[in-house]
N, C-alpha and C positions, 0 to 999 in steps of 0.2 A: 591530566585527562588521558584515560586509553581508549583506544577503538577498539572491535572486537566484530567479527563476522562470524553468524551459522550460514551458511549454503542451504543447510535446509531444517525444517524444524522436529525432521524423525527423529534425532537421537537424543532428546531433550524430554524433561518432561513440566509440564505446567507450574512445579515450585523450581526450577531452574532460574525461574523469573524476577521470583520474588524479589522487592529491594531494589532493581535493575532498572535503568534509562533504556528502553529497548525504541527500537524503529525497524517496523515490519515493512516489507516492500513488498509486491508484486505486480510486478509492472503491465504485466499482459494476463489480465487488466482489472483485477478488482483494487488495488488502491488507485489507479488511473481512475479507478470508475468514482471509488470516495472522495476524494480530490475534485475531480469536476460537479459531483453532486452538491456536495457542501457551497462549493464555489457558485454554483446555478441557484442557490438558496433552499436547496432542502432544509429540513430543521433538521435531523439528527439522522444517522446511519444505527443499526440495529447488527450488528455481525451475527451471524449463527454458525454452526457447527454443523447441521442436518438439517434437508429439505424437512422432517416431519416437525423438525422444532420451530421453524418458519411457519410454516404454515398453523400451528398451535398456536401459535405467538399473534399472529397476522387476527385469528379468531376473537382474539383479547383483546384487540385494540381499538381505538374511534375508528368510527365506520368514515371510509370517504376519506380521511386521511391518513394514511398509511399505504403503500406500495410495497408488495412484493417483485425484490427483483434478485437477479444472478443466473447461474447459471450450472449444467452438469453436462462435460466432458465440452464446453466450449458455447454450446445452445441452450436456448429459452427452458426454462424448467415447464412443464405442463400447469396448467393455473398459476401462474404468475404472471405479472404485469409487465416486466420488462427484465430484458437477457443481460449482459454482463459486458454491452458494450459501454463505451462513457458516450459516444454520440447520440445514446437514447436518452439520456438523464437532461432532456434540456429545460429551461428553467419553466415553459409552459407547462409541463408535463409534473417536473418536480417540488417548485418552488413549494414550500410550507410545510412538504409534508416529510412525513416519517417512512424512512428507507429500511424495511427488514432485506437484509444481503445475505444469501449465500453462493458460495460459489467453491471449486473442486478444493483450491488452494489458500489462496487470498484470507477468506472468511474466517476460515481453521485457522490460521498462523495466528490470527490475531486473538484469537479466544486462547490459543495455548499460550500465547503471550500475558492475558491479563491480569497476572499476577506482578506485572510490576510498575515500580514503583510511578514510572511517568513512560507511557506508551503512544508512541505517534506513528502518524501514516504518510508514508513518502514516494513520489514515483521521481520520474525524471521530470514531471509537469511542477513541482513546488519544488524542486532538489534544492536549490540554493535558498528557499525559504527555514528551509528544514536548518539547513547547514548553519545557517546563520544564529538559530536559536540552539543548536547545539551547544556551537561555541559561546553562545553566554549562559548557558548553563552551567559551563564547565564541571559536568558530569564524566566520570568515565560511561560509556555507553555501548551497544549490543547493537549491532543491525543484522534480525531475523529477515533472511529471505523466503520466500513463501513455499520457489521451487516448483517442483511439479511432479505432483505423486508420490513425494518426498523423497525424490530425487535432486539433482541439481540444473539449475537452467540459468543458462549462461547472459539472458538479460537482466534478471537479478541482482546478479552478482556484479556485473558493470557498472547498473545503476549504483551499486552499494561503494565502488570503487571510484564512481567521481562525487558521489557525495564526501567519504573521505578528502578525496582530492581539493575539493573545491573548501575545506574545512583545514587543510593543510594550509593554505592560500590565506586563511583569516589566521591562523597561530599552526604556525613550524612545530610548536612544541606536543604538539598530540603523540602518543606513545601507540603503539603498530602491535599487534598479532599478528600470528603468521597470515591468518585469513586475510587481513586486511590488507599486508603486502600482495598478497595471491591479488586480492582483488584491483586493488589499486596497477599492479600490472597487466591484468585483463582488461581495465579500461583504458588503458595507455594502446592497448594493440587495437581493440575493437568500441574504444570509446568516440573515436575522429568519427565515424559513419554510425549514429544510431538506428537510424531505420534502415540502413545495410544490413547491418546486424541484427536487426530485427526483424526481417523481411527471410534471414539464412538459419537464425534462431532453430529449435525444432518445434517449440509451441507456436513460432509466426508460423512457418510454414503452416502448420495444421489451422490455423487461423483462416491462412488466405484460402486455403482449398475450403474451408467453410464460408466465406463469401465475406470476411471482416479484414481485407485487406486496408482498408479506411481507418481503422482502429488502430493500425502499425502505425501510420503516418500522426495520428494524434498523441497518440501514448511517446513518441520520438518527441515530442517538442520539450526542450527544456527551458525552466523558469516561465513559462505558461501563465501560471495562476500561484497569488500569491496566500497562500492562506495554509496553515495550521494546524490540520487534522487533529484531536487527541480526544482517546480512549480514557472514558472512568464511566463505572458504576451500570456497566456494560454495552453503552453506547459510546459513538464516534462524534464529537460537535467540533468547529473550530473556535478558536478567541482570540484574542489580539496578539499578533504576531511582535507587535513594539512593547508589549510586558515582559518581563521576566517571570514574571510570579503567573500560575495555571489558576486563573479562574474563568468556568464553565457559567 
């Protein structure tokens, strides 16, 4: 089994995928946000690419069930239901129904991702969930970080680096990319303090000056919530985390 890290998903393109175990992250905070969705009982997550295909989409669907939610450049999209925090998704609000997502980063990594073969969604809130089903996959596998503005963002990549780590810890024998040593030592330095480092981040910062300082502190908890995010057939649902075998 190898591991493998992108930083960010600009220099790739949507058949890069194909064939490929990938695991998309972004922590602050649209998979924080599908992570706690799924887990509060939404039925399914809806990723998009673009507010105008959100909103098309939204047009098409059962009335009354289905929520528009995410966000652009950090805040509520105009006619949407709900912003791109995970403290808004609580199960009153969400439970049953169907989540169309977008958001600047998050949303897109995982659409350019879904060409492959088995794709799933990881924050620091299931990281050990994720970890755990890696390793009996015994897949080599990809972990796309979301980034920001496809650039690189250093919570990302931490996260991506104790997911390795903590995957280390279940079999030694996992084979390393450069990415992956990079990472795995970026969370060796700034993995001991997550919401430190999240709070010094450059997208926390811009968080907290927008009033979502409360979102650092939740997106920081690890092993949270135990559940299995995965992408097919253009939606997000989870399933039994004690299978091996991906049935939706």
């Amino acid at each position: 089994m190898r591991a493998n890290i992108l930083l960010s998903p600009a220099n790739v393109d949507e058949l890069y995928f194909t064939g490929k175990t990938t695991v998309v992250i972004d922590v602050l905070r649209a998979t924080s946000v599908i992570v706690t969705a799924l887990n509060n009982g939404a039925r399914e997550i809806i990723p998009v690419s673009t507010v105008d295909f959100a909103m098309k989409v939204s047009g098409n669907a059962f009335g009354g069930q289905t929520i528009l939610g995410g966000e652009r450049n950090t805040k509520m999209i105009e006619g949407f239901n709900l912003g791109n925090s995970p403290l808004e998704y609580t199960p009153e609000v969400i439970s049953g129904k169907s989540i169309i997502l977008y958001t600047t980063n998050g949303s897109k990594a995982i659409i350019k991702a879904k060409f492959s073969e088995n794709l799933f969604v990881c924050c620091f809130n299931n990281l050990s969930t994720i970890a755990k089903h890696l390793v009996t996959l015994g897949k080599d596998f990809l972990i796309l970080c979301a980034g920001t503005a496809g650039t690189f963002s250093i919570e990302d990549t931490v996260c991506a680096g104790k997911l390795i780590t903590t995957m280390l810890s279940m079999d030694n024998s996992i084979e390393l990319s450069d990415s992956a040593r990079a990472a795995i030592a970026l969370n060796k330095t700034f993995g001991k303090s997550i919401l430190k480092m999240l709070k010094e981040s450059e997208h926390g910062q811009l968080l907290i000056k927008n009033g979502f300082k409360d979102d650092l502190s939740y997106c920081s908890k690890v092993d949270s919530i135990n559940i299995i995010p995965y992408y097919t057939s253009g939606i997000v649902k989870k399933f039994d985390n004690g299978s091996t075998n991906i049935e939706l």
